[in-house]
C-alpha distance (Angstrom), angle and dihedral (degrees) to the residues before:
residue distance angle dihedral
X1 . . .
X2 3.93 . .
X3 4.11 114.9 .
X4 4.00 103.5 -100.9
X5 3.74 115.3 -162.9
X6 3.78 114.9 -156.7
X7 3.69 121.3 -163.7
X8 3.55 127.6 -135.5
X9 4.12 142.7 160.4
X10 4.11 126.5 -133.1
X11 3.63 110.1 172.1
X12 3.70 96.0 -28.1
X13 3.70 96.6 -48.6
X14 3.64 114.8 116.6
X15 3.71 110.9 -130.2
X16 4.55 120.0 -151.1
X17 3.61 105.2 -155.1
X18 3.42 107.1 -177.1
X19 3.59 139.2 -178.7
X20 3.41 137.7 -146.9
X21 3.62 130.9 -2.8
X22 3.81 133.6 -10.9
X23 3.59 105.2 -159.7
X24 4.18 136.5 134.2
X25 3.52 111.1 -62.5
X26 4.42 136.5 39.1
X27 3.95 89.3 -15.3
X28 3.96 92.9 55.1
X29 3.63 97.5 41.5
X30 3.74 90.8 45.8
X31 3.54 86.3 53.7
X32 3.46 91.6 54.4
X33 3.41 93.0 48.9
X34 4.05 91.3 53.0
X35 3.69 90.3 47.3
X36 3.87 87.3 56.3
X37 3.33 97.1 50.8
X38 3.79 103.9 47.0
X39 3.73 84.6 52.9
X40 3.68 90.5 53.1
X41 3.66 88.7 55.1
X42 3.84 95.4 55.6
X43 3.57 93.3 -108.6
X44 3.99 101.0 123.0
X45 4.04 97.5 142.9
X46 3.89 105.0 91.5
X47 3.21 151.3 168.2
X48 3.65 123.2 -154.8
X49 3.65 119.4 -148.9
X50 3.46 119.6 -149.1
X51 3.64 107.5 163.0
X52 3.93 97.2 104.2
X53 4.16 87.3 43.0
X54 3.49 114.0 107.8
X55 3.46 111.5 170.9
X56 4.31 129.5 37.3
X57 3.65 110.6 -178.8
X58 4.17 120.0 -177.8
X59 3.35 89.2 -87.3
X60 3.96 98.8 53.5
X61 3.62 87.0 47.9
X62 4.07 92.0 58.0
X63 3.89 83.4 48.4
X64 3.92 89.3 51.0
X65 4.38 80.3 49.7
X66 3.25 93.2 47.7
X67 3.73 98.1 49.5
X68 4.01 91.4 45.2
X69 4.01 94.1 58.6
X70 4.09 89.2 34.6
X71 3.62 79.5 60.4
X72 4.20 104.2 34.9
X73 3.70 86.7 48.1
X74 4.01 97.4 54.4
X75 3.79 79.4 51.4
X76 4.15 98.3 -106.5
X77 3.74 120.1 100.5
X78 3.80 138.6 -136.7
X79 3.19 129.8 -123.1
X80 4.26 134.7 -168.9
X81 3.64 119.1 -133.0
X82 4.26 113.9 -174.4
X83 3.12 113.3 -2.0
X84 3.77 116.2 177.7
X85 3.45 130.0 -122.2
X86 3.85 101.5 -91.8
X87 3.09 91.0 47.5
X88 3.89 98.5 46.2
X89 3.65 77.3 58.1
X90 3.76 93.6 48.7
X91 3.87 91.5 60.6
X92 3.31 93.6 42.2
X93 4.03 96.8 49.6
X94 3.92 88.3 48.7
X95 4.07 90.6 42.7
X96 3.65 82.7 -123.5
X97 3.97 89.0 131.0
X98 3.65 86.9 75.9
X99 3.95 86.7 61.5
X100 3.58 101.8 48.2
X101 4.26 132.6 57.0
X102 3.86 102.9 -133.9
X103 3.43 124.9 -172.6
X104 4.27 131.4 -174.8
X105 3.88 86.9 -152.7
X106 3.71 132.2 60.1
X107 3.59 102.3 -147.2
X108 3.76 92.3 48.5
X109 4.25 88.7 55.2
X110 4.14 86.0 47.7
X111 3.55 88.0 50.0
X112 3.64 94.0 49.9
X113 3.67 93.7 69.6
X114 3.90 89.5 55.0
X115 4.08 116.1 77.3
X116 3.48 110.6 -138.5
X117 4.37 101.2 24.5
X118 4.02 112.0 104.1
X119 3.85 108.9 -95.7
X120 4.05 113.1 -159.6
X121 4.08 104.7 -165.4
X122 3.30 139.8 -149.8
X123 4.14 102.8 -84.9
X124 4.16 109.0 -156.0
X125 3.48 90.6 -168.1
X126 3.89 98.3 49.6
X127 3.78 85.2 42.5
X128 4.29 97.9 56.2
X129 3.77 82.5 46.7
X130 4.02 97.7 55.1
X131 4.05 88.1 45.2
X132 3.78 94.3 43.2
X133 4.00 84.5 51.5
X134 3.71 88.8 45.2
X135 3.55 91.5 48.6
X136 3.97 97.1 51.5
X137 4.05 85.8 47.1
X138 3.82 95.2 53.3
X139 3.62 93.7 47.4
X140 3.98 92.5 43.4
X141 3.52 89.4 55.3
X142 4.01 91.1 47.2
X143 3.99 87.5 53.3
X144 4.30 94.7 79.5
X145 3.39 80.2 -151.9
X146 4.13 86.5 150.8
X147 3.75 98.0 -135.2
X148 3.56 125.1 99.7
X149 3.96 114.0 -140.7
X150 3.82 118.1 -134.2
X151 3.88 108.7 -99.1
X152 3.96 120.9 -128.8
X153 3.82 115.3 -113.0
């Protein structure tokens, strides 16, 4: 399936949801492409939407870069809203998650670009923990072990 980008405004922020995956080839260069137009519209605060994106290969991820200083250097900012957990891990494997302001809710990435409004972000460490418990209660429930184990409150 191709990478579709779908435009949208919150409070003056443009928001990229895309959809699908962002990998070398049409859906990077037509990323690229969107990037540079936006820009050339005067919208350089965004939000990049990730939730529907299920794959990030190298190449993607130099299209993310690319967008990020396209953005910083027109004197706007970019932003990273959902990412999932590969590629949390993927920006965190390539230090990358030093570079970019991500965020696991939408209003707290809108109210990042305003001084003064609370801004929750995107915690790495809170977010290995949730998958790590996710992980242990997917494979406990693959186990048929019978037994149900007492749930913490």
């Amino acid at each position: 399936m191709p990478l579709e980008a779908r435009q949208r405004e919150v409070e003056g922020i443009l928001v990229l949801d895309l959809c699908g995956r962002l990998v070398l080839g049409p859906d990077a260069t037509d990323f690229r492409r969107t990037i540079a137009s936006v820009s050339a519209q005067g919208k350089n605060n965004v939000i990049v939407n990730l939730k529907e994106v299920d794959y990030i290969d190298s190449t993607g991820l130099g299209t993310l870069v690319i967008a990020h200083s396209t953005f910083e250097k027109a004197g706007g900012a970019m932003k990273l809203l959902h990412l999932s957990k590969r590629s949390a891990e993927l920006l965190i494997l390539t230090k990358m998650s030093t570079v970019f302001e991500m965020f696991d809710d939408e209003q707290g990435a809108i109210n990042s670009f305003f001084p003064g409004r609370e801004v929750r972000r995107f915690d790495i460490l809170e977010f290995v923990k949730s998958q790590e418990k996710k992980s242990k209660q997917h494979f406990g429930s693959e186990t048929g072990s019978g037994g149900a184990e007492p749930s913490e409150a």
